[in-house]
C-alpha positions as CSV (number, residue, x, y, z in Angstrom):
1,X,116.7,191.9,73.5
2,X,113.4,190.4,75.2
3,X,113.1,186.7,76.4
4,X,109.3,186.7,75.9
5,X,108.2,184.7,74.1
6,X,105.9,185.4,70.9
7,X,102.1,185.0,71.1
8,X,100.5,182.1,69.6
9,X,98.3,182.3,66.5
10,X,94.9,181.3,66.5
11,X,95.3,177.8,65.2
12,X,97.2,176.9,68.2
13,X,94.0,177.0,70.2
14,X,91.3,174.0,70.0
15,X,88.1,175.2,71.2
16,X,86.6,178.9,71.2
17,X,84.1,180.9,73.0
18,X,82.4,184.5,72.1
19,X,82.4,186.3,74.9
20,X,81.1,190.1,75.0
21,X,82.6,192.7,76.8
22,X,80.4,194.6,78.9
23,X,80.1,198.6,79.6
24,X,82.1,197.7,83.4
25,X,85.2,195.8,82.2
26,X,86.9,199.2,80.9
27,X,89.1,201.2,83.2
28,X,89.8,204.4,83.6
29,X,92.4,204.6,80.9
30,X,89.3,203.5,78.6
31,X,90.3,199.9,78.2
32,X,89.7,196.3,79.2
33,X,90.9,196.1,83.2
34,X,93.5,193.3,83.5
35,X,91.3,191.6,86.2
36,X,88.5,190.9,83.4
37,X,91.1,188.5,81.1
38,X,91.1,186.3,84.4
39,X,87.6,186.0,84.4
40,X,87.5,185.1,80.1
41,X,90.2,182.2,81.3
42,X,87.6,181.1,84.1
43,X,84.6,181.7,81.9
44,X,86.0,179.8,79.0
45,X,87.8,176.8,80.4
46,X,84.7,176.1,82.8
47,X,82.2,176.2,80.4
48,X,83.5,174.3,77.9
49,X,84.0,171.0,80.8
50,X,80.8,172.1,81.5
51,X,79.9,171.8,77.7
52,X,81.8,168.7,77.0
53,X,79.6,166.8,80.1
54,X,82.5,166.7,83.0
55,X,82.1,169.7,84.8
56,X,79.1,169.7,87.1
57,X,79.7,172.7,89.3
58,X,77.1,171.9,91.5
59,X,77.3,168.3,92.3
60,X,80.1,167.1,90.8
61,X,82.7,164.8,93.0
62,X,85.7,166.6,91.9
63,X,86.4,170.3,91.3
64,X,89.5,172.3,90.2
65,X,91.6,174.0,92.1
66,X,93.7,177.3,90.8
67,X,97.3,177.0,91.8
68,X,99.4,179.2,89.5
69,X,97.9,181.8,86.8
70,X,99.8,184.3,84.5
71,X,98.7,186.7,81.3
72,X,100.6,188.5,79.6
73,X,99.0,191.5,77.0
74,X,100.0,192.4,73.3
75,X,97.1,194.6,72.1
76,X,94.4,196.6,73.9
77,X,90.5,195.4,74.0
78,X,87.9,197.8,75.2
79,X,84.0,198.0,75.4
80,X,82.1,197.2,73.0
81,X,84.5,195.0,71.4
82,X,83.3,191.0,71.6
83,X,86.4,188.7,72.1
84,X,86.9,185.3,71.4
85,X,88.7,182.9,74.2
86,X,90.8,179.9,72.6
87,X,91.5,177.0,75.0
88,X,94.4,174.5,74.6
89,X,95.2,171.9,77.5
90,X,99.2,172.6,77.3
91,X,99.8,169.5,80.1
92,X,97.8,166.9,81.8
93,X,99.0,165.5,84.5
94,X,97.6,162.9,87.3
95,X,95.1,165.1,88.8
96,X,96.4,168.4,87.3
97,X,95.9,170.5,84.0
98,X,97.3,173.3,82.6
99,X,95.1,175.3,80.1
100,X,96.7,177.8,78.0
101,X,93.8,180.5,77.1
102,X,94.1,183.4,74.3
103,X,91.8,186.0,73.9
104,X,91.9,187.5,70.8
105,X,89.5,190.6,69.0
106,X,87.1,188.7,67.1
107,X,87.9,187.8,64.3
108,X,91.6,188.4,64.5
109,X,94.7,185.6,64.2
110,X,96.7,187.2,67.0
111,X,95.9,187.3,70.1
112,X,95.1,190.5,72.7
113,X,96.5,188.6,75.7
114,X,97.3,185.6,76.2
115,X,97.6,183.2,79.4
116,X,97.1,180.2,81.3
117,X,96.7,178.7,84.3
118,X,96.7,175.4,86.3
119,X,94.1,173.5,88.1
120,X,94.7,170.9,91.0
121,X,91.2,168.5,90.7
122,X,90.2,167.7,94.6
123,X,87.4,165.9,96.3
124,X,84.9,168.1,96.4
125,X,84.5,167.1,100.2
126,X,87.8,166.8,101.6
127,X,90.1,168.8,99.0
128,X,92.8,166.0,98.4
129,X,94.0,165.6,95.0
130,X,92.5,163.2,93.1
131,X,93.3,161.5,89.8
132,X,91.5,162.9,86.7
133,X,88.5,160.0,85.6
134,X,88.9,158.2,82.4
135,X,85.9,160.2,81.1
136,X,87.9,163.8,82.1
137,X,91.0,162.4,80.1
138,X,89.0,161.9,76.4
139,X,87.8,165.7,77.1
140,X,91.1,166.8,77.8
141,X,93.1,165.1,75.6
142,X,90.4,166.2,73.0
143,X,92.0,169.9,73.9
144,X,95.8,168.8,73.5
């Protein structure tokens, strides 16, 4: 008997993103490498702060640091699929989030993989935690 747990459906997930896969993210065993998912939960989670007006990469005061990061995979994806990455915030702390990301075939209620991953938001300058702005916590809990 397994202890995993079972994946979560589609409706689980509060805010999606298309996101092609390219001719490079396939391996040699003709699917999607493992690294790529990583960079779906980056690419999703990121742009939508960036979407929803609290993420300014370039200037902001705060950014967010990865401390702890897991996928796990239920199906294969391969080029020239286009995937769709659901993002859930799971827990929001003081100055920490975890975001719960699944990537799923598009169009499909079960996901592919499925993972997630917690940031630490710093001072841009001196990388001390910092606590999450009022503005930062209507996004997020928008994602609960």
């Amino acid at each position: 008997m397994s202890n995993r747990p079972d994946p979560k459906p589609r409706s689980a997930y509060k805010a999606f993103r298309k996101i092609p896969t390219r001719w490079a993210d396939n391996d040699v065993y003709g699917h999607v490498n493992n690294v790529t998912y990583y960079a779906w939960f980056d690419t999703a989670v990121n742009a939508e702060l960036v979407e929803r007006g609290v993420l300014d990469v370039e200037q902001g005061a705060i950014i967010g640091l990865v401390v702890e990061t897991q996928c796990r995979y239920f199906a294969p994806l391969s080029f020239p699929q286009t995937v769709e990455a659901g993002v859930r915030v799971a827990k929001l702390g003081t100055s920490s989030v975890r975001y719960e990301v699944g990537i799923f075939a598009q169009g499909s209620d079960e996901p592919a993989a499925e993972g997630h991953f917690v940031h630490v938001y710093v001072d841009r300058e001196t990388r001390r935690p910092v606590p999450l702005p009022e503005d930062w916590r209507t996004v997020l809990d928008g994602l609960t």
